[in-house]
N, C-alpha and C positions, 0 to 999 in steps of 0.2 A: 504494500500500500504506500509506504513513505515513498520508493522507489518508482513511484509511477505518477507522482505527484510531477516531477519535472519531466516526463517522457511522454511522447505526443505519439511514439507507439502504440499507446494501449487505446487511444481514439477509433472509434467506430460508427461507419454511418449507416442508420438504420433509416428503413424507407416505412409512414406509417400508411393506413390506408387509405388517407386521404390522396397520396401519392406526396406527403410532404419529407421532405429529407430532412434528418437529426442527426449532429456529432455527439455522440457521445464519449465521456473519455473518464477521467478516476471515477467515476459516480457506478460506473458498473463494480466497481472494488466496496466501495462506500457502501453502498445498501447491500452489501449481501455481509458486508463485515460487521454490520449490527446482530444479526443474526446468533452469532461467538460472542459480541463483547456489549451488551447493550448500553453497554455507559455511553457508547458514543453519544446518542440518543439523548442522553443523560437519565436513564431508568437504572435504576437499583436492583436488578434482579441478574439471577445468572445466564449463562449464553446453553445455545444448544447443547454443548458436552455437558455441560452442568448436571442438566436433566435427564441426559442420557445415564450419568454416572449415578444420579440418586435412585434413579431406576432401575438398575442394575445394585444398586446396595440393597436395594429395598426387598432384592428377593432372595431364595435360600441361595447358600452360597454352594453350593454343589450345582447351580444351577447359571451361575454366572459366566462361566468361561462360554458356555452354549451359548448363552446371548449373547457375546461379546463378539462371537461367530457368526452372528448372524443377524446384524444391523442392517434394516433392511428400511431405504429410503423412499419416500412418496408426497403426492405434491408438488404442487408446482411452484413453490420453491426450492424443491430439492434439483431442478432442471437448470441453475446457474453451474456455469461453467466450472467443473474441477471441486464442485461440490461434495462429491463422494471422498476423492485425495482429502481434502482439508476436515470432513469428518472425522476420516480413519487417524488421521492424523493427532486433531486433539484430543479423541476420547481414546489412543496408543499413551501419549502423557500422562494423561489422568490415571491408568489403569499400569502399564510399566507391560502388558503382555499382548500375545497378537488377538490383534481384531480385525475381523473383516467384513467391508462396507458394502451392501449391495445395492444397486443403484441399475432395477430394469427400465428398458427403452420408455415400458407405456407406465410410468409413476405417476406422472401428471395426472393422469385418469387411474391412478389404482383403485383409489377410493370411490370412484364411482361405481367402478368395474366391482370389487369387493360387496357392497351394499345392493348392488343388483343383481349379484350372484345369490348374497345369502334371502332376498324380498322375494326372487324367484322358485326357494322350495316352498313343498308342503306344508311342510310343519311349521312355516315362517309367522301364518297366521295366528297358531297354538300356542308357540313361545309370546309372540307379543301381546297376546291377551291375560298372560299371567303377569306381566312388569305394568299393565293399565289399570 
């Protein structure tokens, strides 16, 4: 991020649909780096590993190294560039052992895709009528 504050490299032009042309340039860094560190922001809470970590404390611990294996991203924020690397990356720091980041093509829609898989069984109706 500091390193690209003086580099006109990392500058990109994006066409929106209007057909109007945008340069964009650190600001692609910038909002996705709030994401790890929300102070930038100036919020008080922790960044994505954070959460990932207390999540991973929060359950039995015979059962930790599994999840740490199998961090698995979605969402269309997870679709920023080299987001998967800078995952694995800081929740490696926090934990000191291997983890691995999965990061499929269609995340952006997993959750869609997820939620109309499980509304399309049977039983979808049965279980929901006991949580109303």
């Amino acid at each position: 991020l500091q390193n690209s504050d003086s580099d006109c490299s990392v500058e990109r032009n994006y066409e929106l649909p209007d057909g109007q042309v945008i340069t964009v340039g650190t600001e692609r860094f910038r909002c996705t780096e709030a994401i790890f560190n929300p102070s930038l922001l100036g919020m008080s809470c922790g960044g994505l590993q954070d959460y990932v970590y207390d999540a991973v404390m929060g359950c039995d611990v015979d059962l930790r190294g599994y999840l740490l294996r199998n961090i698995l991203l979605s969402g269309g924020n997870t679709m920023f560039s080299g987001m998967r690397e800078r995952v694995r990356e800081e929740v490696t720091c926090l934990f000191s052992t291997d983890v691995k980041v999965t990061a499929p093509v269609e995340r952006k829609e997993s959750s869609w895709i997820g939620g109309s898989m499980l509304a399309s069984l049977c039983d979808f109706c049965l279980v929901l009528l006991k949580f109303v």
